[in-house]
N, C-alpha and C positions, 0 to 999 in steps of 0.2 A: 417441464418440457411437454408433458404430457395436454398439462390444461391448454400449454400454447399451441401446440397443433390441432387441437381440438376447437379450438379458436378459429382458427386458420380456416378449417375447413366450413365451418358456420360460418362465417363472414363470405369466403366463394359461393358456397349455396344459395346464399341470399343475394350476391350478386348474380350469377346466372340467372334467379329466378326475376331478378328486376330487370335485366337483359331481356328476357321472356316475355315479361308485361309488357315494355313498352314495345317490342315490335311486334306483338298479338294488336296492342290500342291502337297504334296508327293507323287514323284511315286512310287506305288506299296505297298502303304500302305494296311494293309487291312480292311476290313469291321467294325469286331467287335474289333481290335486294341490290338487280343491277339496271343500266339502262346507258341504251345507244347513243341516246340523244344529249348532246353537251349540254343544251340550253333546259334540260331536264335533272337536273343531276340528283343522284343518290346517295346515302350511305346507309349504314349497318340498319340503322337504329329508327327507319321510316324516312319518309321525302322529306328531303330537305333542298332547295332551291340555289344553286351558287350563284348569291350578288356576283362577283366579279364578273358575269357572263349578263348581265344584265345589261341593257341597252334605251336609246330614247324613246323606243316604240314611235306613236304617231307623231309623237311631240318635235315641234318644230321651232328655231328661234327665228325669234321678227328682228333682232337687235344684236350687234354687234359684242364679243364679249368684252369689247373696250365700253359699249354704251353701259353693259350687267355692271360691271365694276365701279365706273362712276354714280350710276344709280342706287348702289348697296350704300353708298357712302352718303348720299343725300337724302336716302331715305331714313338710314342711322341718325344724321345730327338735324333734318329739320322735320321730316314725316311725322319719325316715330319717338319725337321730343317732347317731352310735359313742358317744356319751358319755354311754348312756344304755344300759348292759348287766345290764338286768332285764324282765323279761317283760311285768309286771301294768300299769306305764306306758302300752304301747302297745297291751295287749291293752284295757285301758280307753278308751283315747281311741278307737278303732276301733268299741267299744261303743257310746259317746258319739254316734257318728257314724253307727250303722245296725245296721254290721254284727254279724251275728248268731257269735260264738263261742264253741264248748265251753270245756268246762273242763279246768283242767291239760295247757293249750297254751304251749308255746315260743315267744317270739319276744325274746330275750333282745340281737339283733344288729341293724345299722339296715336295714331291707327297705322298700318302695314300694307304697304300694296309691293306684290314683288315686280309687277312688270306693266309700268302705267300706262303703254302704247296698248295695250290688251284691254283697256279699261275705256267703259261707255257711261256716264251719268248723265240725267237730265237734267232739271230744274228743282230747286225747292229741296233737294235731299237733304237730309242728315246721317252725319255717322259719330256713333259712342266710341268713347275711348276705348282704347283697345281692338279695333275691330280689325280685323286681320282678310286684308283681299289675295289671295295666293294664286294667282292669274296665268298658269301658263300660257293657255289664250283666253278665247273673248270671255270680258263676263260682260254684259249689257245690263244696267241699271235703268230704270225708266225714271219718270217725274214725281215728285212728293211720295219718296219711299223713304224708310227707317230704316236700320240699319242699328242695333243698338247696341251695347257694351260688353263686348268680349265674343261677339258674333263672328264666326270661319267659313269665310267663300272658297271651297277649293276646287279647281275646275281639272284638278290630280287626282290618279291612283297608279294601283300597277298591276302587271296581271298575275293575281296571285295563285292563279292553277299551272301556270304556264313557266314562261323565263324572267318573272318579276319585271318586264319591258314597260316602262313608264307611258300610260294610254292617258291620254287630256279628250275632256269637251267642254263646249261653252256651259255659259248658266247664263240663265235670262229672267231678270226678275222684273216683271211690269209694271205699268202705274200704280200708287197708291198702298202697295205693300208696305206692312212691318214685321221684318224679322226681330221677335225680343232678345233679350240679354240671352250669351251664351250659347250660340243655337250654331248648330253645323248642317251647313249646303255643299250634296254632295256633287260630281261632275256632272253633264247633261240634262241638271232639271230646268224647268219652266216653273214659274212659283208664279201663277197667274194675279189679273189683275184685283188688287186691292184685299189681298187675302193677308192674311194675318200668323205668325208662329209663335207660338207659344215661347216663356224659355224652357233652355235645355233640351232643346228640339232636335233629332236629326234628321234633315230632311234629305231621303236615300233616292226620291221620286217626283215627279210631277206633280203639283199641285193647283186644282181649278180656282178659279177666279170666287172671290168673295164669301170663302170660307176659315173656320177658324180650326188650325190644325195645330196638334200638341206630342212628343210620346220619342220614343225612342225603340223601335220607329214609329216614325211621323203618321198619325192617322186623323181622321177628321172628327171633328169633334161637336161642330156646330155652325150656321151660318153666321156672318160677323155682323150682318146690320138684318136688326127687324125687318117683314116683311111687310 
């Protein structure tokens, strides 16, 4: 009985003390561990954010949830289809659906767009299997840009000091660009003209025209064409 209570009490101490640690390590926890504000919420043990108080922020829909719905389902069996390796298929249905794209574009592999009235392409593009456009609004693609395999457009986040309220901006990728395999574009960049990404990129910022950028985060690395 003895060893068991003696147990007991080692095992409380060391949780107290790990009780202790983690609200000494939260940063930015506060003092008395309360707070006014709903869309701020607290508990014991450092900030913690309550989703359910979470909201659209700026984000706004262009489309009907009857249009989201039929669109989830055509992008399911013809989009984002391997069995379906020819261009004009998805480059029509995409058509069908808003988006605006050139001509004598690639998209012969199964890729993702969640909301292709959001979506600008021009001429000559291509896009790698897998390539994932997550579009709450605009993304603007320009002429003879890449795009290449397992590549993430997202023009989302959320505001993570705040109420988690989901904030969108465009991205705008100019003529001549290639994004390589794998690479994430994050909301409100400009990836200027004819600049290049390395893979495994995350690109958190703006990027000038006709540079070769790599890194996580994304920095610059070198000019893309001899001078």
């Amino acid at each position: 009985m003895r060893a068991t209570t003696r147990s007991k009490r080692t095992a409380n101490k060391a949780g107290d003390f790990m009780d202790r640690a983690i609200d000494e390590r939260c940063i930015g926890a506060p003092s008395d561990g309360r707070s006014d504000d709903k869309h701020d919420a607290r508990i014991k043990r450092g900030n913690v954010i309550d989703l359910s108080l979470a909201g659209p922020g700026n984000f706004v829909a262009q489309r009907s949830f009857l249009i989201e719905l039929v669109w989830f389902f055509v992008e399911a069996c013809f989009i984002n289809n391997k069995l379906i390796p020819v261009s004009f298929v998805r480059v029509a249905l995409l058509r069908a659906f808003g988006a605006r794209i050139g001509k004598n574009c690639r998209m012969p592999h199964p890729i993702r767009v969640k909301a292709p009235w959001n979506l600008e392409v021009g001429d000559n593009c291509w896009f790698g299997v897998d390539a994932w456009i997550y579009n709450q609004t605009d993304i603007r693609i320009g002429s003879n840009v890449c795009i290449s395999q397992g590549t993430f457009l997202t023009t989302g986040s959320h505001d993570a000091a705040g109420s988690m309220d989901l904030q969108v901006a465009p991205i705008v990728i100019e003529d001549g660009v290639w994004i390589t395999s794998k690479c994430v574009v994050q909301m409100g960049v400009t990836i200027g003209r004819s600049a290049l990404v390395t893979p495994l990129s995350v690109v958190h910022r703006s990027l000038e025209a006709e540079g070769v950028y790599g890194g996580n985060p994304v920095r610059f690395i070198r000019k893309r064409f001899p001078a």
